[in-house]
C-alpha positions in Angstrom: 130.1 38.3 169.2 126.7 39.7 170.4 124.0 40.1 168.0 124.6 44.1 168.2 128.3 43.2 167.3 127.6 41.4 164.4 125.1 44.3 163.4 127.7 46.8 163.9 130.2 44.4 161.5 127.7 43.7 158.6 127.5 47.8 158.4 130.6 47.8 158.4 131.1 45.6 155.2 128.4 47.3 153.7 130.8 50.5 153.5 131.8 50.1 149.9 128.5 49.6 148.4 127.4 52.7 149.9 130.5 54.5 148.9 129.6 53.2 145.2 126.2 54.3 145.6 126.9 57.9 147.1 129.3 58.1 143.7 126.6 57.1 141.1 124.0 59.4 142.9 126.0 62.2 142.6 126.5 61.8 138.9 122.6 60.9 138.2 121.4 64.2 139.4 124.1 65.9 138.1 126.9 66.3 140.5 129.5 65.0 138.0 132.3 66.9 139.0 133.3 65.4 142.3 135.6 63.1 142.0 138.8 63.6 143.3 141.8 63.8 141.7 145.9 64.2 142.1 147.1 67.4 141.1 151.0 67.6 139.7 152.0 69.0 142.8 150.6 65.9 144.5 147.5 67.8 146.1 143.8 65.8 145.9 141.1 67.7 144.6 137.7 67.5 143.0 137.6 68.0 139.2 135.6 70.5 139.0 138.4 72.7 140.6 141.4 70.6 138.6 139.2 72.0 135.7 138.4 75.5 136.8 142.6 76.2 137.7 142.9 75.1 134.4 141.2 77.7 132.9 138.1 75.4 131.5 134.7 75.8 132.5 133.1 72.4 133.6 130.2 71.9 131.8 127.7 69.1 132.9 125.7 67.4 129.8 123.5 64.8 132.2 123.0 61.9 129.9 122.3 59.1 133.5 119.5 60.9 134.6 117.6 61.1 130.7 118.9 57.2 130.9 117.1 56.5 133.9 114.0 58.5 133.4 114.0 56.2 129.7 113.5 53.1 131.9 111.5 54.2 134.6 108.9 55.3 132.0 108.6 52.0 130.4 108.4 50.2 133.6 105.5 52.6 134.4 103.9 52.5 130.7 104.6 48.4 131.0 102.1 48.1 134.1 99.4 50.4 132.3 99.3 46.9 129.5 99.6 44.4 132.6 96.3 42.7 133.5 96.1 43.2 137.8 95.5 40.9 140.4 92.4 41.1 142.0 93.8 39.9 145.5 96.1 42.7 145.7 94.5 45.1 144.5 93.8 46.4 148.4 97.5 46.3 148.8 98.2 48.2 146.2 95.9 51.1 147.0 96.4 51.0 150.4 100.4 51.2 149.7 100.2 52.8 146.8 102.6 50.0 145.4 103.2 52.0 141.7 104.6 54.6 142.9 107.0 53.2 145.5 108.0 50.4 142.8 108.7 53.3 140.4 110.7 55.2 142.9 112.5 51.4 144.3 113.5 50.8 140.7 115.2 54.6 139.9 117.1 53.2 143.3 117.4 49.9 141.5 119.0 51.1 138.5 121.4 53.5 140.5 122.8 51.4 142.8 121.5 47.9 142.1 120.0 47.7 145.4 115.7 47.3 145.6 114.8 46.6 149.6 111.3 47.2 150.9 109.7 46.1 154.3 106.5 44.8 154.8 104.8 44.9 158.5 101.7 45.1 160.3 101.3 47.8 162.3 99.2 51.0 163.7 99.8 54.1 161.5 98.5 57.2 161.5 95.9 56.1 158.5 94.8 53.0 160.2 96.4 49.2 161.3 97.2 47.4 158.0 99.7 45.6 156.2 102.3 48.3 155.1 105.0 48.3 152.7 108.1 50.9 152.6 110.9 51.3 150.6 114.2 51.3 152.5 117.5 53.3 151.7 120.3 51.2 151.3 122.0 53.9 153.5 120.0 52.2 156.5 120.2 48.6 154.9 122.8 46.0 156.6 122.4 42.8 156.0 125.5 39.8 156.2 127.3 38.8 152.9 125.3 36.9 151.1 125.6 34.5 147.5 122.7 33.6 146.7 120.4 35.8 144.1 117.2 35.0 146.1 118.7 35.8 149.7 118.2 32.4 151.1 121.5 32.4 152.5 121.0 35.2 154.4 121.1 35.4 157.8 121.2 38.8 159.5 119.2 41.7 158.5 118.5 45.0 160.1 118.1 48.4 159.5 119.0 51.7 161.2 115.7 53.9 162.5 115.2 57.5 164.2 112.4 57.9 166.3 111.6 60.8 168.5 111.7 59.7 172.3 108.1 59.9 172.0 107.3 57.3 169.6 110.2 55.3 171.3 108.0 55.1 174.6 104.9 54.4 172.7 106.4 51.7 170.5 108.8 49.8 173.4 107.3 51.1 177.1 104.3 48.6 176.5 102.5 50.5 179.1 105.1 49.3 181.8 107.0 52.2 184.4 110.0 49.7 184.8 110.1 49.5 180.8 109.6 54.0 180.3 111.6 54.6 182.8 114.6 52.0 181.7 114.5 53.8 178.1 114.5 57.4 179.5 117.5 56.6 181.2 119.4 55.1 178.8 118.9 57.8 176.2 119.8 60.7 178.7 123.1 58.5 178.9 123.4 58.2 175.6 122.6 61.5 173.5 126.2 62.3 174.5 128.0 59.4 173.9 129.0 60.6 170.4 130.6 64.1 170.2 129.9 63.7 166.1 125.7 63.9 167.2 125.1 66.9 164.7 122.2 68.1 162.4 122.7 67.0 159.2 125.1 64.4 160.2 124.0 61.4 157.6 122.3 63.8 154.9 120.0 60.4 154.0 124.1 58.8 153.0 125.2 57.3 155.9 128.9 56.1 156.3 131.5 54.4 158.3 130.6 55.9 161.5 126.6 56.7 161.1 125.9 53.3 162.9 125.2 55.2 166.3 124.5 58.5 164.7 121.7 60.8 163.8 120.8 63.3 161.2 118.9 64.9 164.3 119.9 65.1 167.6 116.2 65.6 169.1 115.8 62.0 167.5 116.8 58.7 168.6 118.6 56.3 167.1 117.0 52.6 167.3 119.1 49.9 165.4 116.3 47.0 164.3 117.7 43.6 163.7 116.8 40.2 163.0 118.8 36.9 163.2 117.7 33.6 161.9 118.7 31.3 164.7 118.3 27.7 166.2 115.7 27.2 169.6 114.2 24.1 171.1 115.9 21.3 170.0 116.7 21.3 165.9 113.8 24.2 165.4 114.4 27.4 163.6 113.5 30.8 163.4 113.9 34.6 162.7 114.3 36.5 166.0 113.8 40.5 165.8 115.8 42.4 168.4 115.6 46.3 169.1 118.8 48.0 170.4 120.0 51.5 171.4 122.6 53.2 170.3 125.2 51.5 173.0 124.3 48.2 172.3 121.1 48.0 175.1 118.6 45.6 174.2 115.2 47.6 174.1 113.4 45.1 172.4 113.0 41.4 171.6 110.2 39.0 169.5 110.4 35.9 167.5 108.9 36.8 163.7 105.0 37.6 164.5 104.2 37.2 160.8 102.2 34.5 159.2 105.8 33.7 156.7 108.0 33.7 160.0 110.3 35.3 158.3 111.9 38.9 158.5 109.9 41.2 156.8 112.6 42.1 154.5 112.7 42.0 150.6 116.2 42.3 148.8 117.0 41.7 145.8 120.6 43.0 144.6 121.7 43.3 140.8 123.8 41.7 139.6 125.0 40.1 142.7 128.2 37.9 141.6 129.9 36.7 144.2 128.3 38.4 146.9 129.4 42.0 145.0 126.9 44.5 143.2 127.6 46.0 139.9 124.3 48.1 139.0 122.9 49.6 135.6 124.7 52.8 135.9 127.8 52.0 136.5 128.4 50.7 133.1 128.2 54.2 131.5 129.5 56.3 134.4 132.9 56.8 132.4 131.2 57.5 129.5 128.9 60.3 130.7 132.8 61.8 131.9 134.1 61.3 128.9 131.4 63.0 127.7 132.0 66.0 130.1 135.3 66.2 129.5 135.0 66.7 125.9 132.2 69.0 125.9 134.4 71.1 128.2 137.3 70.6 125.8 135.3 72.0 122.7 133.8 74.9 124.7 137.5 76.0 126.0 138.4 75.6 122.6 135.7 77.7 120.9 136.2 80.7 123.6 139.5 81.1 123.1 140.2 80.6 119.4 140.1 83.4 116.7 136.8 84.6 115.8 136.3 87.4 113.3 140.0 88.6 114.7 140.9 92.0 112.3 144.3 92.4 111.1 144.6 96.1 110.0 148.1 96.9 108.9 149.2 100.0 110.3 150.4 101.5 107.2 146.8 101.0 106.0 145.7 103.8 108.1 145.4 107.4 106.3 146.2 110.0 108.0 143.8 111.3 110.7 141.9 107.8 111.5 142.6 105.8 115.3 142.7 102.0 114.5 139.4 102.3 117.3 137.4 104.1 114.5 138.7 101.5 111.8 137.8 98.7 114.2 134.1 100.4 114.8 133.7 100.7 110.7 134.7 97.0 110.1 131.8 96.3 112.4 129.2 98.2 111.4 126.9 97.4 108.7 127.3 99.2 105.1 130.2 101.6 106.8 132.8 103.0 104.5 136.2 102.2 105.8 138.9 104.5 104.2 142.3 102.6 103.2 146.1 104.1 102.9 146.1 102.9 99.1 150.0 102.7 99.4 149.8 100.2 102.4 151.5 96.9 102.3 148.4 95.1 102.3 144.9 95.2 102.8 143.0 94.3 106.5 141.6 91.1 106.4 139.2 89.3 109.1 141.0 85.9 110.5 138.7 83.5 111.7 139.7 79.8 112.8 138.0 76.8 111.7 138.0 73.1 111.8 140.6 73.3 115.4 137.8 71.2 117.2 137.0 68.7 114.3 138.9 65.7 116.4 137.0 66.3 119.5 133.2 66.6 118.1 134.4 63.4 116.1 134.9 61.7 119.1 132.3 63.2 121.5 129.6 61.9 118.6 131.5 58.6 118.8 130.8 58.6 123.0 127.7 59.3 122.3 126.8 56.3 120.4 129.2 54.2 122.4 126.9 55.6 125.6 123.4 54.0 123.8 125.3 51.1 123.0 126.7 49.9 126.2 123.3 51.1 128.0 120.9 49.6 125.9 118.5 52.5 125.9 118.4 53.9 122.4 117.1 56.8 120.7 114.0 54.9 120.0 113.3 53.9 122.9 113.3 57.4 124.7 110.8 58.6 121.9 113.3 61.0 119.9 112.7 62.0 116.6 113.5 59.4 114.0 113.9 61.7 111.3 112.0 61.6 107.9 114.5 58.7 106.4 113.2 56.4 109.3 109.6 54.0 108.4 107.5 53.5 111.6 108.4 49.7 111.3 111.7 50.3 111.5 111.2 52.6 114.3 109.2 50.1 116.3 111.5 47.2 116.0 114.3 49.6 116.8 112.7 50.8 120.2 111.1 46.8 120.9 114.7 45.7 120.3 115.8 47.8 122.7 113.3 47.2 125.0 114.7 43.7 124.8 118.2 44.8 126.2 116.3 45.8 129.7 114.6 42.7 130.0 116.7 41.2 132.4 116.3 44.3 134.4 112.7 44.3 134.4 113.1 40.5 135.1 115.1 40.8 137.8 112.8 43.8 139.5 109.6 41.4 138.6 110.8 39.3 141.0 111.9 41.3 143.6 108.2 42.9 143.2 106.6 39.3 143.4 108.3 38.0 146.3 107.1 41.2 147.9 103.4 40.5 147.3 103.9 37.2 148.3 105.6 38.3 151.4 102.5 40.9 151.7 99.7 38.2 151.4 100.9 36.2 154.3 100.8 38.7 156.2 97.7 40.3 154.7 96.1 36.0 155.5 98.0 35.9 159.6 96.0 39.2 160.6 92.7 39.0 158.4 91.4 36.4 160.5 
């Protein structure tokens, strides 16, 4: 296969991660009642409308996004205690490194995935090493094993640029090289009848390798292969194509690591597969849903304060509307057949959704447990029966739970800054 070929493929085995991570998206900000389900009559539909024909209101009780808030706030209070190093210090101001690496881990958490790309280049606010976090929804890489990604061997991304920029970036001042691009993108903008706005919506999908969200933009697929020349040498090659599969572009690895300029770190990758932080409690938190619902549909539609006003406890001249308007004002006088059967009495049901608040409590704590983030650690009130020590070592021992997350993202964030220095040291001097 070509090189774009092999691009197109790894995309195309990326599919079900970015399925996965379109699902636990949707349920961290609160879209959790999309999932689609079989009806009796053998029809598929989400379950919020299963739900609604049903009678129920879907009710959405967004435990993920209070999860991941939980972590990304003790990420960002752990680097307040951290002591910083002086020699990228530049970088980090430059790049403004804590906020991208607070943003990279709410992506980490969701779908496992933390990719950023470090480059030298011209910007708008000057030439300088940059760094930029990259949506796994543009991310293709081949299967890889190996925690650290040294088995990896193709890597690439998917860019829109306006023509403009594509001219500036690829023309290199030549007429053969404007006019060559020009031509092949007046050929192209066609090519796809599915070119619409809005067409990726920042998800991408099976067929979003040639597409774009815009079409007054471009579509430049960026990828590099690590690959043998002269003799038994080695290196990463960086190849810019168009949308049919034209090359635009091609460099061996200008940086001083001569490498790709790619950091990835996946988690937990086992056997090549990725099985992120939120999955773990993403039936939970429907569970969850489901029961609130439950309880809710119960409540609206059992007895409350129901009268039961015998007839032959009428006297004569009162409507049963005049009784019922007595019985609910305040200090009325309600006048009673004293010959009726029996007297009205107020019916009022109670304990009908004991089994479900038993169990939704139950999910509840079954939700902390599995996660790891307790109470304690997203500061709620311990309650008067609680000492501060025991609070503490509460919230320190949950602190402990995350610490192979935080490990994990430490070292995605230190290859990065070692990936950053070399190339800070191959264009300093």
């Amino acid at each position: 296969m070509t090189v774009f070929e092999r691009a197109r493929e790894a995309w195309a085995q990326g599919e079900r991660m970015r399925e996965n991570r379109r699902r636990y998206k949707r349920f961290t900000y609160g879209r959790q009642w999309d999932d689609m389900v079989e009806t009796s009559d053998g029809r598929m539909v989400t379950e919020r409308e299963y739900a609604m024909a049903a009678g129920r209101r879907p009710i959405t009780n967004n435990l993920l996004r209070s999860l991941v808030k939980s972590v990304v706030g003790r990420f960002r209070y752990n680097l307040t205690q951290q002591e910083r190093d002086t020699a990228t210090e530049r970088l980090r101001e430059v790049n403004q490194l804590d906020e991208l690496d607070a943003r990279m881990l709410e992506e980490f958490l969701i779908s496992g995935c933390a990719i950023q790309r470090v480059v030298y280049e011209k910007r708008f606010e000057g030439t300088d090493v940059w760094v930029d976090n990259v949506s796994p929804s543009r991310f293709f890489s081949n299967r890889f094993m190996d925690p650290r990604g040294t088995d990896l061997r193709l890597v690439g991304q998917l860019h829109e640029m306006s023509l403009q920029e594509l001219r500036l970036r690829f023309g290199h001042r030549n007429r053969n090289r404007l006019r060559a691009i020009d031509q092949m993108y007046s050929r192209t903008r066609g090519m796809n009848p599915l070119v619409r706005l809005g067409a990726l919506d920042g998800d991408g999908g099976a067929d979003d390798f040639v597409m774009v969200s815009d079409d007054m933009l471009c579509r430049v697929v960026e990828v590099w292969t690590f690959e043998g020349r002269r003799g038994q040498s080695h290196e990463w090659v960086c190849r810019y194509f168009g949308p049919d599969g034209t090359l635009i572009d091609e460099t061996p690895s200008p940086f001083g690591h001569k490498g790709h300029p790619y950091v990835v770190k996946y988690y937990p990758l086992t056997d090549g597969e990725v099985h992120p932080f939120i999955e773990d409690v993403i039936d939970q938190q429907r569970h969850i849903n489901l029961l609130i619902t439950t309880i809710d549909h119960i409540m609206m539609n059992s007895a409350k304060g129901a009268l039961l006003f015998p007839t032959d406890a009428l006297p004569p001249g009162v409507r049963i509307e005049e009784a019922a308007r007595l019985w609910g004002s305040p200090g009325a006088v309600i006048p009673v057949n004293p010959k009726a059967s029996r007297l009205p009495e107020e019916v009022s049901s109670s304990g009908t959704n004991q089994g479900a608040s038993s169990l939704l409590d139950m999910e509840l704590k079954l939700f902390q447990q599995i996660s790891g983030v307790t109470s304690a650690l997203q500061g709620h009130d311990a309650g008067g029966n609680v000492s501060a020590s025991l609070y503490n070592s509460q919230a320190g021992n949950a602190a402990i739970a995350l610490t192979d997350v935080f490990a994990t993202f430490d070292s995605f964030r230190s290859a990065r800054d070692t990936k950053a220095m070399n190339t800070v040291n191959k264009y300093s001097h």
